[in-house]
Wavefront OBJ file of the C-alpha trace (Angstrom):
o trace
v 117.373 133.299 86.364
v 117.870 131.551 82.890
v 121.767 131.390 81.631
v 122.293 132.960 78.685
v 123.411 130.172 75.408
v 126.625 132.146 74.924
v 127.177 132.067 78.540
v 126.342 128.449 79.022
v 128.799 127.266 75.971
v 131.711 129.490 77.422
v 130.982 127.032 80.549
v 130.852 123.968 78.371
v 133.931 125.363 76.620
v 135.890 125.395 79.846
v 134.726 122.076 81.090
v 135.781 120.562 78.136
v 139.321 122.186 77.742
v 139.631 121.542 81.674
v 139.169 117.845 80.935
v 141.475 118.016 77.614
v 144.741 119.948 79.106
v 144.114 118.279 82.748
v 144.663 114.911 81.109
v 147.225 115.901 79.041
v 149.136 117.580 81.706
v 148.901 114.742 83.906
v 150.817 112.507 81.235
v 153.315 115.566 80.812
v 153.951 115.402 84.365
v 154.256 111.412 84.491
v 151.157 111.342 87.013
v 149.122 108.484 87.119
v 148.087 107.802 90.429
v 145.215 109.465 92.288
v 147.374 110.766 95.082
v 149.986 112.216 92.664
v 147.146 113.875 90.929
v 145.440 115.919 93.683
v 149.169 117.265 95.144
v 149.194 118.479 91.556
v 146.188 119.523 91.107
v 146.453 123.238 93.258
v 149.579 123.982 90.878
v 147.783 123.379 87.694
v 144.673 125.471 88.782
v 146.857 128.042 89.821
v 148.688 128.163 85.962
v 145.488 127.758 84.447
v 143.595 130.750 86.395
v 146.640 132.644 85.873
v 146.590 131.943 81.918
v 142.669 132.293 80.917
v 140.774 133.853 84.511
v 138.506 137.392 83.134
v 138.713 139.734 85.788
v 134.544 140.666 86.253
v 133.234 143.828 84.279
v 131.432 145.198 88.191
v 133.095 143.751 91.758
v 129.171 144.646 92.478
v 127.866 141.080 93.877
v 124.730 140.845 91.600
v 123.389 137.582 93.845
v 119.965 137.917 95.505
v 119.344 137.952 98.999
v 117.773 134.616 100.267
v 114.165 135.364 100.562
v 112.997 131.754 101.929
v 113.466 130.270 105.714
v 115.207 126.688 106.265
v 111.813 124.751 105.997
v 110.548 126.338 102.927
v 114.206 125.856 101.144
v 113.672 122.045 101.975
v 110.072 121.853 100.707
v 111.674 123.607 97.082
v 114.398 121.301 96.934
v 112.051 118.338 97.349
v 110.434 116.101 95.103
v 106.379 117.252 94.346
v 103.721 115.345 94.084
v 99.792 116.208 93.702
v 96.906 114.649 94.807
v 93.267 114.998 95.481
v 91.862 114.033 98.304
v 89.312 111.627 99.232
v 85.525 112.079 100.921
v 87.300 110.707 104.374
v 91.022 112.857 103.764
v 93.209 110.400 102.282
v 95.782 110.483 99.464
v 98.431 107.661 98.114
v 101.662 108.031 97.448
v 103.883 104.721 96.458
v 101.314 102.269 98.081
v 101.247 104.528 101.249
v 98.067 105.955 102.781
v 97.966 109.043 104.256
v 95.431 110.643 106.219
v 94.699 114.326 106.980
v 94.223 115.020 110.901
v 92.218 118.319 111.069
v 90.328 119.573 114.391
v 87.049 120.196 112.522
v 84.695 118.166 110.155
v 87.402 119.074 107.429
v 84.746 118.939 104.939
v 86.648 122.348 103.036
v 89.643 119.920 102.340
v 87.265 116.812 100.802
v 88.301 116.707 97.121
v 90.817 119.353 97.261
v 94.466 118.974 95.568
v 97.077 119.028 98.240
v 100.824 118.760 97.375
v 102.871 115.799 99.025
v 106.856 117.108 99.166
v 109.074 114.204 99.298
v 111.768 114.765 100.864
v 115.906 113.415 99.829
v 115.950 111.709 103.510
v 112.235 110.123 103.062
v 110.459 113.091 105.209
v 107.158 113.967 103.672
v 105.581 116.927 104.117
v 101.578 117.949 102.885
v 100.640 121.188 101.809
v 97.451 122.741 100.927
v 97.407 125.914 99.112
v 101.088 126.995 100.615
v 99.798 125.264 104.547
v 101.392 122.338 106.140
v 98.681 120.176 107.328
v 98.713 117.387 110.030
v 98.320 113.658 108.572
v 99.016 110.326 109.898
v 100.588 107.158 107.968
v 98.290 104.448 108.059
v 99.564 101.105 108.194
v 99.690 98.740 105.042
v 95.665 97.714 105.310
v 94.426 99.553 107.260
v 91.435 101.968 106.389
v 90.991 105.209 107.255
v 88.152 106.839 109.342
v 84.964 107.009 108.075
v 83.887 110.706 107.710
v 80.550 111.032 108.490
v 78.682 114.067 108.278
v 74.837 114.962 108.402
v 73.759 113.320 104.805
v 75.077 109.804 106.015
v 74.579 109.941 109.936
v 71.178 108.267 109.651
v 72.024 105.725 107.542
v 75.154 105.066 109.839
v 73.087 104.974 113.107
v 70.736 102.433 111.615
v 73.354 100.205 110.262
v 74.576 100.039 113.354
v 71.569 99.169 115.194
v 70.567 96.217 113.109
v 73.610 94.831 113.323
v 73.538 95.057 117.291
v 70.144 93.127 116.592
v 71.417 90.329 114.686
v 74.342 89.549 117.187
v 71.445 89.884 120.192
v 68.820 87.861 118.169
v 71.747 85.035 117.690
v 71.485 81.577 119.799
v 74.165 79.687 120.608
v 74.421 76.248 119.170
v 73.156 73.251 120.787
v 76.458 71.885 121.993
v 77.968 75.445 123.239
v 79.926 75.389 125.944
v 77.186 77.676 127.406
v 74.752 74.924 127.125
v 76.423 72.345 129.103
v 75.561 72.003 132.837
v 77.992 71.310 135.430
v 76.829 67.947 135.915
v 77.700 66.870 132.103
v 80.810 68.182 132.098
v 83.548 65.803 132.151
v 86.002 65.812 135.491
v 89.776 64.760 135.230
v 90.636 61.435 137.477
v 92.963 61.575 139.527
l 1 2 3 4 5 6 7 8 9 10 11 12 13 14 15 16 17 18 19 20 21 22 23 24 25 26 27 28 29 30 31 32 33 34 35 36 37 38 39 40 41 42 43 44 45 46 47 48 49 50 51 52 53 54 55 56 57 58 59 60 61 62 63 64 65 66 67 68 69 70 71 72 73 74 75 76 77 78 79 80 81 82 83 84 85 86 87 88 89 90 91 92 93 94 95 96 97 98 99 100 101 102 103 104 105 106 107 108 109 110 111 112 113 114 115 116 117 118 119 120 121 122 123 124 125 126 127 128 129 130 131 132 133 134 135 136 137 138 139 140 141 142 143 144 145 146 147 148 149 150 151 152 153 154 155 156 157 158 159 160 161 162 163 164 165 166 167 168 169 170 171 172 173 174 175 176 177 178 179 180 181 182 183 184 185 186 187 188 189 190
């Protein structure tokens, strides 16, 4: 609910005069340590509610009730930021991967904005469309897992088969240890 300007400069009003006469009646009372000053400081509220409090138009409480559990309270009061994710589910956030863990193929979250709630104590928290949704923190690095789906399998299996080739089609050197025999093979003296 927006404060109304006439509202908001009585407040300033009083802040300032509360800052002015607080001062000044700290000097008329020959205060001027920090101890002295908060034994005092009951009295002088007391004087100064008694000289300018406004008894309320309504003692009707006009507050709302709380409409929001503890967990979506925190996720307000946090610091927001969005970002879209990647083919494979990842987002950064201050040089920090993270990586969406879903159950399925995931592929209605690829590309999607997701909001990353920052927490005061460092706790971070992802939400997609108003859902909290599992993620992992990968270490400074280290990539996240390939998605692959049905347009890329193929191309993944063969990949993966020539290289199996090339590391079966590969000789050892000439001097590898799996070259030697047991009868050139150097024995310790004793």
């Amino acid at each position: 609910m927006p404060i109304h300007p006439r509202a908001k400069g009585r407040v300033e009003r009083a802040n300032k005069t509360l800052q002015d006469r607080l001062v000044k009646e700290l000097r008329l009372q020959g205060i001027s340590d920090i101890e002295s000053a908060n034994q005092y400081l009951p009295d002088f509220m007391k004087q100064y509610n008694q000289r300018f409090a406004v008894k309320p138009g309504s003692d009707i409480d006009a507050h709302r009730k709380l409409r929001h559990n503890e967990t979506e309270v925190k996720q307000i009061l946090s610091i927001h930021h969005h970002r879209k994710l990647t083919k494979n589910l990842s987002c950064q956030l201050n040089n920090i991967e993270y990586q969406i863990i879903t159950k399925t193929k995931g592929t209605r979250l690829r590309q999607s904005t997701v909001t990353i709630c920052e927490a005061f104590n460092g706790e971070m928290t992802i939400l997609q469309k108003g859902n909290t949704l599992a993620f992992k923190t990968l270490n400074k690095g280290e990539k996240p897992l390939p998605v692959v789906d049905e347009k890329n399998i193929h191309h993944t299996i063969e990949q993966a088969k020539l290289k199996q080739a090339k590391q079966a089609s590969k000789k050892p050197r000439v001097d590898h240890s799996w070259k030697r025999t047991y009868k050139n093979t150097e024995r310790p003296t004793a």
